[in-house]
Each structure stands twice: as structure tokens, then as C-alpha cells.
C-alpha positions as CSV (number, residue, x, y, z in Angstrom):
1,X,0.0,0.0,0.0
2,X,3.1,2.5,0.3
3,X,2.9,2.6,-3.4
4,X,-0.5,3.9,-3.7
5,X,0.1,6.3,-1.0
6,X,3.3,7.7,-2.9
7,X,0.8,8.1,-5.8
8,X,-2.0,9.8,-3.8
9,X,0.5,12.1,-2.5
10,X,1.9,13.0,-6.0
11,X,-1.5,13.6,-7.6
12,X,-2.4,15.9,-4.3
13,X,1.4,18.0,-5.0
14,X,1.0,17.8,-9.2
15,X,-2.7,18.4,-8.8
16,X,-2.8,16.0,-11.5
17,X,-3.1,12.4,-12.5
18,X,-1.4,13.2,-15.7
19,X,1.6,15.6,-14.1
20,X,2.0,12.6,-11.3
21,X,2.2,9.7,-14.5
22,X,5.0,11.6,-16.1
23,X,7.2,12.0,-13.0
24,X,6.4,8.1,-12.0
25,X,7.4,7.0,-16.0
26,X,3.9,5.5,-15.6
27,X,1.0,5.9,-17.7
28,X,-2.1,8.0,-16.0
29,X,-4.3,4.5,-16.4
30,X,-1.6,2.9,-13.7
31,X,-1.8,6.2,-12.1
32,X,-5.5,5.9,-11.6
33,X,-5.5,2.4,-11.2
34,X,-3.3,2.8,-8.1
35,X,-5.6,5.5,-6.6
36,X,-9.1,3.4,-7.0
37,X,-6.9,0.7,-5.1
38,X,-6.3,2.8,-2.2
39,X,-10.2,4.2,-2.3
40,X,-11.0,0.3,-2.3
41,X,-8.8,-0.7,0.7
42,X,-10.2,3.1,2.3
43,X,-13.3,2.3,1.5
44,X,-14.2,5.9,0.4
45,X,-13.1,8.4,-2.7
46,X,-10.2,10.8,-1.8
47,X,-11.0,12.8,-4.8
48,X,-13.7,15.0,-6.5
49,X,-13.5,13.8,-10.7
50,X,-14.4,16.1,-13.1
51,X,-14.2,15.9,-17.1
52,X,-10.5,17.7,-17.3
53,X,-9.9,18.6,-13.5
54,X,-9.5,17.0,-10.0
55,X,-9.8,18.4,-6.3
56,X,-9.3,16.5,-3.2
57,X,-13.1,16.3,-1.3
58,X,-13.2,16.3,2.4
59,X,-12.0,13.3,3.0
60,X,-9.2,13.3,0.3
61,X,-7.6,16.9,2.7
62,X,-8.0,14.6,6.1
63,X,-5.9,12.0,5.1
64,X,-3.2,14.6,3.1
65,X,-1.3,15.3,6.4
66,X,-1.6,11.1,7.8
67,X,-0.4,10.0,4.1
68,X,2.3,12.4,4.5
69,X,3.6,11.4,7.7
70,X,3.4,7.6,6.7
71,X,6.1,8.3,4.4
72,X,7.8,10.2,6.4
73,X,8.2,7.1,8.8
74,X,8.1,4.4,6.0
75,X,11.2,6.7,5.1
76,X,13.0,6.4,8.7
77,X,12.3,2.4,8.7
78,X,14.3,1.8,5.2
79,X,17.7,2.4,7.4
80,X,19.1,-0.8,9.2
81,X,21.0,1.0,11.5
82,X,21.5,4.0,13.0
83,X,25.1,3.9,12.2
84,X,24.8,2.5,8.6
85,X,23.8,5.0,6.3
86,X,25.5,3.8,3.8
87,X,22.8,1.3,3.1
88,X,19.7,3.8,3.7
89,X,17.7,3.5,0.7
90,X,15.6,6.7,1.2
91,X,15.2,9.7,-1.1
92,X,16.8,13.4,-0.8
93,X,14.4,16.2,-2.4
94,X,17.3,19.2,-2.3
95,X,15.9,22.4,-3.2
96,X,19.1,25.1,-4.6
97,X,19.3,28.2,-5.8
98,X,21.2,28.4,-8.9
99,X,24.7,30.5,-7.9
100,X,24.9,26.8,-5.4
101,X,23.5,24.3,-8.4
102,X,26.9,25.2,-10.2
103,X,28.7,25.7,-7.7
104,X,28.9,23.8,-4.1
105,X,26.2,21.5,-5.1
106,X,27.8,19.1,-7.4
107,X,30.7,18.4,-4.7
108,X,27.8,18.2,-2.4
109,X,26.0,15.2,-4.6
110,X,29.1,13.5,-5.2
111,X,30.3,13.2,-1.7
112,X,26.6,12.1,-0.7
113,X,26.5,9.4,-3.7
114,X,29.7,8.1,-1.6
115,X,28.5,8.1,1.8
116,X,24.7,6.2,1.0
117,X,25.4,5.2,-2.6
118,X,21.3,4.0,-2.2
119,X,20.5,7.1,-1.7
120,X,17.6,8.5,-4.4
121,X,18.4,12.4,-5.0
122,X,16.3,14.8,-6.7
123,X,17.2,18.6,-7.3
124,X,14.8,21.2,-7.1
125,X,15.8,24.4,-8.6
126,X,14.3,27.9,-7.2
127,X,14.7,30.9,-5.6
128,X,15.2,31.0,-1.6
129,X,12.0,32.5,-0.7
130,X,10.1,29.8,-3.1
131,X,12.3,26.6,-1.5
132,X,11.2,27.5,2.1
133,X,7.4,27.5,0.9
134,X,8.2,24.4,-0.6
135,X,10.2,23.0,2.7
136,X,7.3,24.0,4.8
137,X,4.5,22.7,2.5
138,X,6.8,19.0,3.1
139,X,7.6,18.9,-1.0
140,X,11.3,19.2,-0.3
141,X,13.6,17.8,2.3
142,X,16.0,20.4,2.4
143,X,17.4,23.3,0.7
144,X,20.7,25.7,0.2
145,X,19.6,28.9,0.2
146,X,20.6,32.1,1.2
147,X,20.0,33.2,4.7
148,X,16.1,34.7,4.6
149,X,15.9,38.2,5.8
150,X,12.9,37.4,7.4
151,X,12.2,35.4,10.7
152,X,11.5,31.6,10.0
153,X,9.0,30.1,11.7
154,X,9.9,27.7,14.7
155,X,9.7,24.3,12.8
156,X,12.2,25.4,10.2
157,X,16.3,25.2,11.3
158,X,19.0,26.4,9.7
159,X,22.7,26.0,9.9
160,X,25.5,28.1,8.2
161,X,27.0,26.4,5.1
162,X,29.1,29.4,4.0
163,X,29.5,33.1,4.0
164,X,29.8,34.7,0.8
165,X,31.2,38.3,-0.1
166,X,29.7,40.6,-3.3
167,X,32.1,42.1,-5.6
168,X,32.1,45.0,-8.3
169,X,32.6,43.1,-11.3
170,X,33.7,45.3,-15.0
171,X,34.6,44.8,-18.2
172,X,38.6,44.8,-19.1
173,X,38.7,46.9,-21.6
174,X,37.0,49.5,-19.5
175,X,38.7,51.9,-17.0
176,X,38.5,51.2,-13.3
177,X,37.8,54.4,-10.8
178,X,36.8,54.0,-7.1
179,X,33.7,51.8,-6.6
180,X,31.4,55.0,-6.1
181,X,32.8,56.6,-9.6
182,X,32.1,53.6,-11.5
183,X,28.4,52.8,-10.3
184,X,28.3,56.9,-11.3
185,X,29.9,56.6,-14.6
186,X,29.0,52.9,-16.3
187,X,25.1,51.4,-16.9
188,X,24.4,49.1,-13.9
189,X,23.0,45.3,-14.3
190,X,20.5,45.0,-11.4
191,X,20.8,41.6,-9.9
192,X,16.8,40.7,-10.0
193,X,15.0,42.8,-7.2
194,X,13.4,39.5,-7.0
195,X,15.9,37.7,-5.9
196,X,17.6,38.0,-1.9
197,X,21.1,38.8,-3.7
198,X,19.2,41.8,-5.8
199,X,17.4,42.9,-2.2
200,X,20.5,42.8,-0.5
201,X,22.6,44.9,-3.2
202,X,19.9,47.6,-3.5
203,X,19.8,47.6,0.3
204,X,23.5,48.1,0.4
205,X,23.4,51.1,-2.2
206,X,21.2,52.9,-0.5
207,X,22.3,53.2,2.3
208,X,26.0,54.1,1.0
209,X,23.5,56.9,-0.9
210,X,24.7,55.6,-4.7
211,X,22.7,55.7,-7.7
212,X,23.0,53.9,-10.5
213,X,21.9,53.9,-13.8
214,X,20.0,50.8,-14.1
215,X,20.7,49.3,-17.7
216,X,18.8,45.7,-17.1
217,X,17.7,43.1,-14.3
218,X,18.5,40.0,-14.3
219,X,18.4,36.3,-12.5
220,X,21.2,34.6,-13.0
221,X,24.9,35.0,-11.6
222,X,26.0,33.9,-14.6
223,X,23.8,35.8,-17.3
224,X,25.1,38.7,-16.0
225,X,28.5,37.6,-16.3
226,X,28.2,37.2,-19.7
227,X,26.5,41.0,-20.4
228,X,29.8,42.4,-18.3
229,X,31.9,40.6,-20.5
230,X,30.4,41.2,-23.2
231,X,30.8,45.0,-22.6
232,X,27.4,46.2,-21.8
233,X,27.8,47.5,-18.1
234,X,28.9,47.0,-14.7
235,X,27.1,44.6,-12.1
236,X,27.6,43.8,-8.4
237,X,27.2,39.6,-7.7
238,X,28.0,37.1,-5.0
239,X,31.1,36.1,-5.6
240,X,30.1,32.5,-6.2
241,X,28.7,29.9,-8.9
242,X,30.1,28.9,-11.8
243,X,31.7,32.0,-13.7
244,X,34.4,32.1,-10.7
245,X,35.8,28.7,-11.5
246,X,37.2,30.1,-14.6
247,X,39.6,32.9,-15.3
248,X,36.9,35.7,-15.7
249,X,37.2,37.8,-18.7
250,X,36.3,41.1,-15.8
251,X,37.5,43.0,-13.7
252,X,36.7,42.0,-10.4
253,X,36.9,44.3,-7.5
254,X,36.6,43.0,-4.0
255,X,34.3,45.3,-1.7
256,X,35.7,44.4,1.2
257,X,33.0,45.6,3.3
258,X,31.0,43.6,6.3
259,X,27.6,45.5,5.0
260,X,27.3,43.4,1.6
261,X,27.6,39.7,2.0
262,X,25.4,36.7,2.1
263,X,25.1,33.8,4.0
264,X,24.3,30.5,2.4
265,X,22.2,27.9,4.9
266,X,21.2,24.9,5.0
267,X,17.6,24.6,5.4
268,X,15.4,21.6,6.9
269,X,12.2,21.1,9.5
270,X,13.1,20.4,13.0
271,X,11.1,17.2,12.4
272,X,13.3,15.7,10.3
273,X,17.0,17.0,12.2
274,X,17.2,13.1,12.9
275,X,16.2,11.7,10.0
276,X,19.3,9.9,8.1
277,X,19.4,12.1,5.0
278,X,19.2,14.9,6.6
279,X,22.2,13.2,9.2
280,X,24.2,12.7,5.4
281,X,23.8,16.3,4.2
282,X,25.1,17.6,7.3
283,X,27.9,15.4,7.5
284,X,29.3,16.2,3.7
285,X,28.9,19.5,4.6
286,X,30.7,19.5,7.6
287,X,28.1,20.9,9.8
């Protein structure tokens, strides 16, 4: 039955037989097939069925939270021992913001593939605010994220991975000034507003009173890389991801400056701080 459940819990996160066949590799008959079996052995529907569209009835949200937590503990029983991870058989849902996807994380997922090489992992890109919704709403284990600016709520804990400091980053080709003549003289590439990095920066700027003159906005660390390079303005990024691994074609200029740095955490529910995965991330990261 802990095969229909993993099903019923799919449809309910997809919100859709057809989204939940595709990430199985099943087809959405075996889907459906699965969920009649667990109404059967229930002995009552979970789910309202319309033409095109489902919605979990009454009795479909009760159970939601009891499938959940059945998992959860099906999860903790698939370890031997306490002291074996190596053969836990579990799977690690790790949400990542993209500067740590190409950067930390693949180290990260090798070193984990070493310690419980039965381990299933799954990736889920995002931004930081996004990956704590998801950690709270139980669709991710974990996540590495930056710090959030706001306070978490009690059943969330983090734990310092890394801190991270921003830098001014140029083209070659261009002159370099003090930081405050070349945010004044060169367009600016505004890390996304959206984003805690682009917060952050815009945070820092004004209260050092700097304008800039705001060319584009971007989401990546490494898109705006490439528009630097490519000679189109100046930007201010975390100095992390991918585009450090490799001689930059910029200028970089370090800020030096306590003000403008990020912290990159590691993100899980206080629930799960003893659950074996969870024991595995901590103990690649050193933490």
C-alpha cells in the first residue's frame, strides 16, 4: 500500500493524474488504477473527478497530512541501523538556488553518492523564498539557500554552510575608478529585485547613498556575467557559482565591506533533524 500512497501524495502536489504519470514513468491509467486501489482498501473516494480537472473532497484533505507522515516514517524504517547510512535506501528532495547548483552542489552530490550510494536524489531548482514555501509545505527535504531576511517560523532550522562576499565586477577593456565613480559613470546590471542577492545589493546602495543607472535586471549570476563581458555595463554579484571557477574575462573588484555579504544555509524542518538524510547532508557539509 506504500505505493498507492506515494501516488495519492503525487496527484495531491501535481494536482494532477497526468503531471504525477510523467514524473512516476507510468502511464495515467496505472496512475488511476493505483488510486481506485487505495479508495477500495479506504473504503471511500479521496478525490472529486471532473471531465478535465480534479480536487481532493473532504476526505481526500483529512488523510493529506496522515499520508504524509506515513512516508515520512516508512522513510526512517528503510535504514538498518542508526550507524549504517551507507545502506539507507531513502530519497533526498534538495531544493538550490542556482549560484549553489553550479557551484557547491555538485561536490555536495558526489560526496553524498559516496556516503549512501542507495540514496535517491532529486534537485529542485528555485529561488530561496520559493524553497522554504516548498520546505514547509513538506515537497522538499531540504534546501541551500541564502539566509532569509525574514524570521523563520519555529519548525524550520538552519545551519551556516558558507558566507559569501559581493564584488564590483567590469569589463577589461573599461577603466576602473573608485567603486562609487564607476556605479556613477557605467550602466548598472541590477541583480533581480526579486531575488535576496538583488534585495540585498539595492539595500547596500542605499544606504552608501549611490545611484546607478539601471541598464537591465537580471536572474542569473552567470547571465550577468556574460553581459559584463560582453561590454554592456557593470554589475555587483555574490562572488560564487560557476563563472568564478574560470579565469573571468572582468574585472573583479573585491568590496571588502562587512555591510554586503550573504550567508548561504542549510535549510530543513526540525522534524526531520534526525532523519538519516538529513544526518548525510550535514555530515558532507561539515556541519
Amino acid at each position: 500500500m506504500i505505493k498507492e500512497i506515494k501516488t495519492f501524495v503525487a496527484v495531491c502536489e501535481l494536482d494532477s493524474f497526468t503531471a504525477a504519470a510523467r514524473k512516476a514513468n507510468l502511464t495515467q491509467s496505472a496512475i488511476s488504477s493505483q488510486i481506485k486501489t487505495l479508495e477500495k482498501s479506504l473504503g471511500f473516494p479521496v478525490f472529486n473527478r471532473y471531465a478535465r480537472t480534479i480536487s481532493l473532497n473532504a476526505q481526500g484533505k483529512r488523510i493529506l497530512p496522515i499520508a504524509k507522515e506515513i512516508l515520512k516514517l516508512y522513510s526512517s524504517m528503510q535504514l538498518p541501523s542508526e550507524t549504517n547510512i551507507a545502506n539507507y535506501h531513502g530519497q533526498l528532495k534538495i531544493g538550490a538556488i542556482g549560484s549553489v547548483q553550479v557551484g557547491i552542489l555538485p561536490k555536495i552530490l558526489k560526496s553524498i553518492q559516496v556516503l549512501a550510494p542507495s540514496m535517491q536524489t532529486e534537485v529542485i531548482p528555485g529561488r530561496s523564498i520559493e524553497l522554504i514555501a516548498q520546505l514547509e509545505a513538506e515537497e522538499i527535504d531540504a534546501a541551500i539557500i541564502v539566509r532569509p531576511a525574514f524570521e523563520l517560523p519555529k519548525t524550520i532550522c538552519i545551519d551556516l554552510v558558507m558566507s559569501e562576499p559581493y564584488v564590483l565586477i567590469s569589463p577589461k577593456k573599461w577603466a576602473s575608478y573608485s567603486f562609487q565613480k564607476m556605479l556613477e559613470s557605467y550602466p548598472f546590471i541590477q541583480y533581480s529585485l526579486k531575488s535576496s542577492a538583488g534585495m540585498q545589493i539595492n539595500k547596500f546602495l542605499k544606504q552608501q547613498g549611490m545611484h546607478v543607472n539601471t541598464l537591465m535586471e537580471l536572474d542569473d549570476l552567470d547571465a550577468i556575467a556574460t553581459m559584463v563581458e560582453s561590454n554592456l555595463g557593470i554589475a555587483i554579484i555574490p562572488y560564487a557559482g560557476f563563472w568564478i571557477k574560470h579565469e573571468a574575462s572582468v574585472t573583479v573588484q573585491h568590496l571588502n565591506s562587512e555591510d554586503i555579504k550573504r550567508d548561504i544555509v542549510l535549510a530543513y524542518r526540525y522534524s526531520d533533524r534526525e532523519q538519516p538524510k538529513i544526518a548525510a547532508l550535514k555530515e558532507v557539509l561539515a556541519l
